[in-house]
C-alpha positions in Angstrom: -19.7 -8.3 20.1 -16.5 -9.4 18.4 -16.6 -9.3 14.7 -16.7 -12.8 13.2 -14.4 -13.3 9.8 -17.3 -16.3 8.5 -19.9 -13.5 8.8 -18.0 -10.6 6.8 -17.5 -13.3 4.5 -20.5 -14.4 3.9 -22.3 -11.2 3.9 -19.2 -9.8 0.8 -19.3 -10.5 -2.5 -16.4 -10.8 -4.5 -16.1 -7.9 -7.3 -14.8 -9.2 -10.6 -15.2 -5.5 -12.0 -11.3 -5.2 -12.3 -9.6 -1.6 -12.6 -7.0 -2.7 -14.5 -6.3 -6.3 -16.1 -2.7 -5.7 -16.1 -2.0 -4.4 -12.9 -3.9 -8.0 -11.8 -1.8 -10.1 -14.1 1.2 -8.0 -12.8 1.0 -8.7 -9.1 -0.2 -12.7 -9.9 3.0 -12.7 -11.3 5.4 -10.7 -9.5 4.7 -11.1 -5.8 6.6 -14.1 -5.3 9.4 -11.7 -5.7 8.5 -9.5 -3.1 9.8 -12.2 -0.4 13.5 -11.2 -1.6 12.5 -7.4 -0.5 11.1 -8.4 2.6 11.0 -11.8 4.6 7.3 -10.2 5.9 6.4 -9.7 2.4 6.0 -5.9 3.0 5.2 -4.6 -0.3 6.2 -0.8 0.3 8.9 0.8 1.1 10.3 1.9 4.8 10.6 4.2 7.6 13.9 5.5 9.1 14.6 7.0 12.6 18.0 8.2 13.3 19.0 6.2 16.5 16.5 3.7 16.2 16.1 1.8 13.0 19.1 0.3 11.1 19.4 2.1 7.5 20.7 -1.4 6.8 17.8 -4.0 7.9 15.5 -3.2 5.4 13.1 -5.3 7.1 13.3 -3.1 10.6 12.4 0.0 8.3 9.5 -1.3 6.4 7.6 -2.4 10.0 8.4 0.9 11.0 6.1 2.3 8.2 4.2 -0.1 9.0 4.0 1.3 12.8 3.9 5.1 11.6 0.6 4.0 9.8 -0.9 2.2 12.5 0.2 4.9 15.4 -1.7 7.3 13.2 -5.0 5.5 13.3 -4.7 5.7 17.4 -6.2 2.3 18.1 -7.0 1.4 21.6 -6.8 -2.1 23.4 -10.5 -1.8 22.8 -11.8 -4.6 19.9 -11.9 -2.6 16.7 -11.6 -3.2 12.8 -9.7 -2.6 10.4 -9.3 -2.6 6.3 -6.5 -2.8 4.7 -7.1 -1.1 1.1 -4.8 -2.7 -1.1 -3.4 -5.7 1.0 -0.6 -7.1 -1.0 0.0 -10.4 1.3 -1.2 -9.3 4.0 2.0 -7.8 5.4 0.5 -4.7 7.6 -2.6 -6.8 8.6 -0.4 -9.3 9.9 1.9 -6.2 12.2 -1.6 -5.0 13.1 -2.8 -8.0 14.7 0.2 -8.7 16.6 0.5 -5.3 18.1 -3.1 -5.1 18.9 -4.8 -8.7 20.1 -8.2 -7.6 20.1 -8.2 -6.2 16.2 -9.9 -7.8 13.7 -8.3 -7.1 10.2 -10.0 -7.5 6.8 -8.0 -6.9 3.4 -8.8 -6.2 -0.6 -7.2 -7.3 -3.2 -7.9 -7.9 -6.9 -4.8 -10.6 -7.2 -5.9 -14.8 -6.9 -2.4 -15.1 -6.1 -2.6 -12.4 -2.9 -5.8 -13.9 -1.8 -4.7 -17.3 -1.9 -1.2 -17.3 -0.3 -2.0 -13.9 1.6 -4.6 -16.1 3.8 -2.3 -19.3 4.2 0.0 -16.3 5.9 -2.8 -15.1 8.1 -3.9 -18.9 9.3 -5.1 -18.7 12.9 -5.1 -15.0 12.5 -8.1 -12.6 13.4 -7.4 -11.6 9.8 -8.9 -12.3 5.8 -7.9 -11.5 2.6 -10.9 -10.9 -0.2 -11.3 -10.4 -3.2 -12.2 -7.0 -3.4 -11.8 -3.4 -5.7 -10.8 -1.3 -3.0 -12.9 1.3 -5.3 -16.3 -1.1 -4.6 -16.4 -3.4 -1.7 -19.2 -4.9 -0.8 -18.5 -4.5 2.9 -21.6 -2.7 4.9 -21.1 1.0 5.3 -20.0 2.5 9.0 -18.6 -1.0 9.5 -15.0 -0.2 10.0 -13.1 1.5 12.6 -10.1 2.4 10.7 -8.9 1.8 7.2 -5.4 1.7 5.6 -3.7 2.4 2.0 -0.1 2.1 2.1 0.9 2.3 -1.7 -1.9 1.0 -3.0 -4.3 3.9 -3.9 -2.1 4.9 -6.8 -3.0 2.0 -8.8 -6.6 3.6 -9.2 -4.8 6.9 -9.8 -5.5 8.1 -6.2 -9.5 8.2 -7.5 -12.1 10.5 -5.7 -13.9 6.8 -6.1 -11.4 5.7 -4.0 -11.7 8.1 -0.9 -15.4 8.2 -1.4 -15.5 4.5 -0.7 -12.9 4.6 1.9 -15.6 7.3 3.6 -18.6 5.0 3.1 -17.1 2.1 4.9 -15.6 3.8 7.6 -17.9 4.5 11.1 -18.2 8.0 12.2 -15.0 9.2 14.1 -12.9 6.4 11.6 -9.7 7.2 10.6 -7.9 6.7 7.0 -4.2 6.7 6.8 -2.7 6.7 3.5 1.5 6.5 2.6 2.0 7.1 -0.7 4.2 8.7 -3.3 2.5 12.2 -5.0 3.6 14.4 -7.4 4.2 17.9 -5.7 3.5 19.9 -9.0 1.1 19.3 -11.8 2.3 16.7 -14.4 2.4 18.8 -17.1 5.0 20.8 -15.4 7.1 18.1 -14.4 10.8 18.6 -16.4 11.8 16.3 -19.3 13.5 14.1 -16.9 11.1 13.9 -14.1 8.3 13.1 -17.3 10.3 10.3 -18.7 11.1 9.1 -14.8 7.0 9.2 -13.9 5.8 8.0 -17.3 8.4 4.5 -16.7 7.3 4.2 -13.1 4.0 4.4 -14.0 4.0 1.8 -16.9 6.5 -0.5 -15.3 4.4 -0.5 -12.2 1.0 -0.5 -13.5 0.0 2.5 -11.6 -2.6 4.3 -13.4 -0.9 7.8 -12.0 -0.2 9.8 -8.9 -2.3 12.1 -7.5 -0.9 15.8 -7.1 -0.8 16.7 -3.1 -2.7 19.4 -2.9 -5.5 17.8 -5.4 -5.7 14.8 -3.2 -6.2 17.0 0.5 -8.5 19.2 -1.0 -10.7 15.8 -2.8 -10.3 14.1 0.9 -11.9 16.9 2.3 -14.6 17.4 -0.4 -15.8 13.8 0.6 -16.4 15.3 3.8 -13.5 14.0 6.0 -12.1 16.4 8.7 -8.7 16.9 10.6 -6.7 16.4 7.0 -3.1 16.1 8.3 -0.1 15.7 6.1 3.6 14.4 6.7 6.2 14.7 4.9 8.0 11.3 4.9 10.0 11.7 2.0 13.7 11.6 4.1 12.3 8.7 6.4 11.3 6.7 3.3 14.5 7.6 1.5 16.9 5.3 3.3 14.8 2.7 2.4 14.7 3.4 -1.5 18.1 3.3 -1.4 18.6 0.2 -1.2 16.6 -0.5 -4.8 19.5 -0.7 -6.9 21.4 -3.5 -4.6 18.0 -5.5 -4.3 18.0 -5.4 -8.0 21.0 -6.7 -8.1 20.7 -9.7 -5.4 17.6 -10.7 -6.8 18.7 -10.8 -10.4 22.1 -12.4 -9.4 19.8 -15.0 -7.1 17.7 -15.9 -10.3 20.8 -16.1 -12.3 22.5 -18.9 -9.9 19.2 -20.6 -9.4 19.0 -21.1 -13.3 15.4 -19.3 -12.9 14.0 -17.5 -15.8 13.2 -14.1 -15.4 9.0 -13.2 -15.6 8.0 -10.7 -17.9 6.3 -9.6 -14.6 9.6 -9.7 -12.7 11.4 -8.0 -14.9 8.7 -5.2 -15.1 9.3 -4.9 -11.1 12.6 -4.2 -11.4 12.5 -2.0 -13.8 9.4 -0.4 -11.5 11.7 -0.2 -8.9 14.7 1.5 -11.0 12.3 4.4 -11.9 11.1 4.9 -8.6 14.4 5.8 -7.3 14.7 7.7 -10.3 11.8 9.7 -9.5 12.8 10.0 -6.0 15.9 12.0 -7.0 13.8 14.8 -8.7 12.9 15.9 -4.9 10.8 19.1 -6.4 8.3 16.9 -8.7 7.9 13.9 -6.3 7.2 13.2 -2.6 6.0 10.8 -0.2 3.4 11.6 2.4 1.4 9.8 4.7 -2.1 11.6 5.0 -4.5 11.1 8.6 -8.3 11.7 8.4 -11.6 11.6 10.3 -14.9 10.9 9.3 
């Protein structure tokens, strides 16, 4: 029987229990902003074929993530459900359910300001945005048939917590795919320059840490998922942080002519964004994977 968005409602209660109060007050405040990264509001970054994306749309690259993530779970045209850990607006939930008509898509998120406008954007949509912790959702356990965290885990620090409630929710066979950013060495060997890039990122973009690789596939499979398989996206993402410093630019240029003033929380993003291409460019400390497991 088809999954009814009034009964998952009803049956979830909101979490107020709030990781972290800035990271909240961060995203309230700077999402807006996102819309000048990406009409979709895709809040991550993108995916870059040779021959078939254009290093130029920005937009083309980050639904191409978004597609890489999704052709990873291996839905069918069966009904199925997904959660989206970490929804931003909404942006993959809203690919998902026009890719796959019979999908039923429920996101988390701990920002009003995500909830609110993140549902307006998924009106007459098989999808809702709650209120959630993505660390403890009230959603049943073996309710969902696959699950995504596209840059959102490392807010929580890429927690055990995390994966463990991932695993609960998920049915048997479920698949999680995660695209992240992780640190390819321990942090205390990270250089002086990679340090001072991570320890920015981190603060500018409320990210509690990143989790080290190997730490992370070895936790996932701890929890007890199987079939932990590991890409390395880093070139196919990098295309896509390059065009950082120029969105920086346009969207401080944009604010300039349109008299706006500049948001503490604004100004934190761009900053955020500075040091993740900063980061980026220290290629043996950082990297960006998307991880696929089964329950």
């Amino acid at each position: 029987m088809e999954t009814s968005l009034l009964q998952i409602a009803d049956i979830t209660t909101p979490k107020t229990t709030q990781n972290s109060m800035e990271m909240v007050r961060f995203y309230n405040g700077a999402t807006a902003d996102y819309k000048f990264w990406s009409t979709d509001y895709n809040m991550h970054f993108g995916y870059f074929i040779p021959f078939k994306t254009n290093p130029f749309k920005r937009d083309a690259m980050l639904n191409e993530m978004n597609h890489q993530v999704l052709k990873k779970l291996a839905l069918t045209n069966a009904s199925h459900t997904l959660a989206d850990l970490g929804c931003g607006m909404g942006g993959t939930m809203r690919y998902a359910l026009k890719k796959h008509p019979k999908l039923t898509a429920f996101g988390v998120t701990l920002s009003n300001f995500q909830v609110a406008k993140g549902n307006q954007l998924l009106k007459k949509m098989k999808g809702i945005i709650l209120k959630e912790n993505y660390n403890h959702t009230s959603f049943p356990s073996n309710f969902f048939d696959a699950a995504t965290a596209i840059e959102s885990l490392c807010h929580s620090g890429h927690s055990s917590q995390s994966f463990k409630e991932a695993y609960r929710i998920l049915k048997p066979h479920g698949k999680l795919v995660i695209a992240d950013a992780f640190l390819k060495i321990n942090e205390e060997d990270l250089c002086h320059g990679g340090k001072y890039a991570y320890q920015k990122l981190c603060n500018h973009w409320s990210l509690e840490r990143l989790g080290t690789l190997t730490t992370i596939v070895q936790e996932l499979k701890d929890q007890g998922f199987s079939k932990v398989e590991v890409e390395d996206a880093s070139f196919r993402v990098a295309p896509s942080v390059l065009h950082v410093p120029f969105a920086i630019i346009g969207f401080a240029l944009q604010s300039l002519f349109q008299n706006k003033h500049l948001k503490k929380e604004s100004y934190h993003n761009l900053k955020g964004s500075f040091f993740a291409l900063l980061s980026g460019l220290h290629m043996r400390s950082f990297g960006y994977y998307i991880i696929t497991c089964t329950k």
